[in-house]
Phi, psi and omega in degrees: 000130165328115152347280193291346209249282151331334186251350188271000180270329207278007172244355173345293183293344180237025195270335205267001182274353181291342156250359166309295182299329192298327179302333200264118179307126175056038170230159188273134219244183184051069129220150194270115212275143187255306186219157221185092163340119145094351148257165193325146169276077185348139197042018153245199191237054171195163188255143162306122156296278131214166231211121156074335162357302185283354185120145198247120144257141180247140157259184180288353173264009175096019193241119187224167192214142168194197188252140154265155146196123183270055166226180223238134155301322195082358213267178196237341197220162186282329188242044161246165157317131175309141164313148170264142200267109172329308165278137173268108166218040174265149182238156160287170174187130200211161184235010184310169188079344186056017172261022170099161164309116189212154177249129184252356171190165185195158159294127178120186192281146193302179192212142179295153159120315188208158178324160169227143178205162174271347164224144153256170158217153186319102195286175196222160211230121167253186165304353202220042155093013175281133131233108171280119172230165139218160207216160181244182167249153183287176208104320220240167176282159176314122193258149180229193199268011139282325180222111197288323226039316193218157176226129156224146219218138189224131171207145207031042156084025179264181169337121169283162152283065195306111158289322203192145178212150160289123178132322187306190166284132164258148199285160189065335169251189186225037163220155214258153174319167129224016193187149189205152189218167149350101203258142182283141150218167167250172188296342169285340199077359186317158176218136146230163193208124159262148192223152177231141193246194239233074192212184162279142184321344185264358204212010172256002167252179202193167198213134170221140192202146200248037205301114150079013142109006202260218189244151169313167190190150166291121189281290185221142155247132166300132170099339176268185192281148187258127164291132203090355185228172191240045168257174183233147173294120200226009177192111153246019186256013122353309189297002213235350157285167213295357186268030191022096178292359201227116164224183167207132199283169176264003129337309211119319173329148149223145202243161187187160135228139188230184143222157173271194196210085166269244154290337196191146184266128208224132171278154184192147172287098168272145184252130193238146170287191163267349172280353183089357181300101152292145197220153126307155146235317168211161168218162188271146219109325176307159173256142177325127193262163190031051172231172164274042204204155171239193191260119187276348156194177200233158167250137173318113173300138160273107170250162187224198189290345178263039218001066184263128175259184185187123167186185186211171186279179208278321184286356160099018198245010191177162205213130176239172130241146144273162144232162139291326170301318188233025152069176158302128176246135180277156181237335202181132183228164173296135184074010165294147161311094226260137243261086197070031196227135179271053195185133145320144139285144186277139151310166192280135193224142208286355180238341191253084158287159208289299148231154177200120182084051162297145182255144169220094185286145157340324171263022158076028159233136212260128160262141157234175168233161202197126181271146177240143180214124179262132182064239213231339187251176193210111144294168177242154163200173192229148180214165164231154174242149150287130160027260157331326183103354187266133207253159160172154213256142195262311208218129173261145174267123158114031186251123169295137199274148181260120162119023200224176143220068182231206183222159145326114167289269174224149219254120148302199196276119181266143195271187138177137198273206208259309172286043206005023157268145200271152172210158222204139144272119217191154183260155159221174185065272157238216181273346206276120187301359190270008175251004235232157158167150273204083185269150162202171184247158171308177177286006188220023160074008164286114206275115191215137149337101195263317171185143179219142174305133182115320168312144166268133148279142135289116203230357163289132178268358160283120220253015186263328175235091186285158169228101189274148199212093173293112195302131186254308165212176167207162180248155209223155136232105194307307199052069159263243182320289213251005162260089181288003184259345168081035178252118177264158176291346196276164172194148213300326158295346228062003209285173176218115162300129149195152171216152223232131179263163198224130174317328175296354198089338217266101212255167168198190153232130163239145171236158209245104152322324207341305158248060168285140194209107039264184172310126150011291169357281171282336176285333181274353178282319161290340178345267191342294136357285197303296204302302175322281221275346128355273182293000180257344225253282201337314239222349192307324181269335165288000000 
């Protein structure tokens, strides 16, 4: 299905409120209200609490799914820990399908309609009417935002589905689960996990992934031979750390990092195909391209549908991409000349690292943040590479925030979509989340606000009785460090998922048109259009 076909109904719902707000001073206008403290939660008798806390997955249709409850955290900062809760009364809640807001499982005594578990966790959303969550049943231990126990797939709000449970066979052995982590999908629903099984120490963890509507399947195992080396795979729980070594692409591809076993134990990035064909891409030893050095350790990889990598050595001092056409290419190294900048890219600094937490948009082009050093001083920055590989810099820290009159503190996880534009998260003033706020660029690489703390929302979808509402801090999800599913608040349209806590208590989800593409214009224009081909279209790959 055409891109654009697909995406135009999903901006659809919030276009006629963009110039009604625009009218209104300082408050932010093409967004769209998802769920909202105190309104009714669509198909029940109860009201929304909070709302999205744990993290908004957005798809390319503008379609998003995270956890409710209707009851209030309380917590006070963007970055402390949830409270432990008396009650388990959380829920999913997902728009997957293009049927509207709905809750597909929830904690607690049962209820018709939708699943019952003793625990949830933050679901993740695809394109094509999949919600992957996971959760535990009683009985069973607790799924967190690291370990899933049971992974499950919900699709248009039907029967769920077990990818993978605790207890079960894992495919390829003749031994049962005891651990399941967190799983990467893709915009496809695609699913991969690492799980460790019922095995001897030498032989129980393993990486599993689901491709193309086909069956679960084994990737890797610890103890079998790593393809490319004349060795066996001996550590794969790297993956179970916050910078998420395991990803998978909307190809299908799926990326790891591990280490193997000869004489001695040596780490390396392995590509699994959408066909299961496992490759090395580098190891350490290898030399390094386009330095005299070779590599003393690998950084977790980023893939994107064409199975393309992104990655850097472990200290953070240099950056590749991979093809297959061109092999590792260096994109940006320490003491390099950083490209239309009075600064170096920096040597490595225990608070700056030199790059880190590269983005590989679908359409091939790549973000990092990156320290710079002039003199005596070292700054943060966001940068994009092209295609090609020609670099140029998006964001400064002491760089005026466009839409402020304050300057850039510091930079979150930077994102990028299939058309290469970036988006951000970012501080100004001070340190304090209550400075926080969500930057991203236009179709013409022009850098604009999306909401920032202190900003009024309109959160009434009735633009006739508006209801302002002052943003106190809000959360974005980049899906860098601390995104193991590699699902982002960002989406190939541009539209941007986040969600906001309010001086009043009061939390919601939104997602923000702004630099949304096509235009505010073409999307109501196409509306009609969007609806045929939705409904003719949708199923086209199954």
């Amino acid at each position: 299905m055409k891109a654009v076909h697909r995406w135009a109904l999903a901006a659809l719902g919030s276009m006629f409120l963009w110039s009604v707000e625009s009218c209104l001073a300082g408050v932010v206008g093409g967004v769209r209200t998802v769920a909202l403290s105190g309104m009714t939660a669509p198909g029940t008798n109860e009201t929304f609490g909070d709302v999205g806390y744990s993290g908004v997955s957005l798809n390319n249709l503008g379609e998003t799914a995270f956890i409710a409850s209707p009851s209030f955290n309380n917590f006070e900062f963007l970055f402390e820990p949830r409270p432990t809760r008396a009650i388990n009364d959380e829920s999913v809640w997902t728009e997957a399908g293009g049927s509207g807001l709905r809750r597909i499982a929830h904690e607690g005594p049962g209820l018709p309609g939708d699943a019952t578990y003793a625990n949830v966790a933050r679901p993740l959303i695809s394109d094509y009417g999949d919600t992957i969550y996971h959760g535990s049943f009683s009985g069973q231990p607790a799924a967190t935002q690291r370990s899933a126990v049971n992974i499950l797939r919900n699709r248009l709000g039907h029967t769920d589905v077990v990818v993978a449970a605790h207890g079960s066979i894992a495919p390829s052995t003749s031994v049962t689960y005891f651990e399941i982590h967190r799983p990467s999908i893709n915009a496809n629903g695609d699913v991969a996990f690492f799980g460790g099984v019922n095995a001897s120490v030498d032989k129980y963890q393993g990486i599993w992934a689901e491709v193309g509507g086909g069956s679960l399947d084994l990737v890797g195992r610890q103890g079998d031979s790593a393809p490319g080396t004349t060795g066996t795979f001996r550590d794969l729980s790297e993956i179970l750390t916050f910078d998420s070594s395991l990803a998978i692409g909307s190809g299908g591809h799926v990326a790891f990092r591990g280490t193997f076993f000869n004489d001695r134990t040596q780490g390396a990035i392995w590509l699994a195909t959408p066909t299961g064909a496992l490759q090395a891409i580098v190891r350490e030893g290898d030399v390094a391209p386009g330095t005299n050095a070779t590599f003393s350790a690998v950084g977790p990889p980023r893939v994107n549908g064409r199975g393309e990598l992104a990655y850097s050595n472990d200290s953070g001092r240099a950056l590749w991409r991979y093809s297959t056409e061109t092999g590792s290419v260096l994109v940006a190294i320490q003491g390099q000349h950083a490209p239309g900048v009075d600064a170096v890219f920096a040597s490595n600094h225990i608070n700056f690292p030199t790059f880190r937490d590269p983005a590989l948009g679908d359409g091939g082009h790549a973000a990092f943040a990156a320290s710079l050093l002039k003199g005596n001083v070292m700054t943060e920055s966001i940068w994009a590479a092209d295609p090609s590989g020609e670099l140029k810099m998006v964001a400064r820290q002491g760089d005026s925030a466009p839409g402020t009159d304050v300057v850039f503190l510091d930079f979150g996880t930077p994102t990028v979509n299939a058309r290469g534009q970036l988006a951000f998260s970012a501080r100004t003033v001070d340190f304090s989340p209550l400075h926080h706020g969500i930057w991203a660029q236009d179709r013409n690489g022009v850098l604009r606000p999306i909401v920032k703390a202190g900003d009024s929302l309109n959160v009434n979808v009735n633009p006739a009785t508006p209801d302002l509402r002052e943003v106190q801090y809000l959360s974005f999800s980049e899906g860098g460090s601390f995104g193991l599913d590699r699902i982002t608040g960002f989406n190939d349209l541009g539209q941007v998922a986040f969600f906001a806590r309010f001086t009043d208590g009061t939390s919601g989800v939104f997602v923000s048109n702004a630099v949304a593409i096509p235009e505010p214009s073409s999307i109501v224009a196409l509306g009609p259009l969007a609806l045929m081909y939705r409904s003719r279209m949708r199923w086209a790959r199954h």
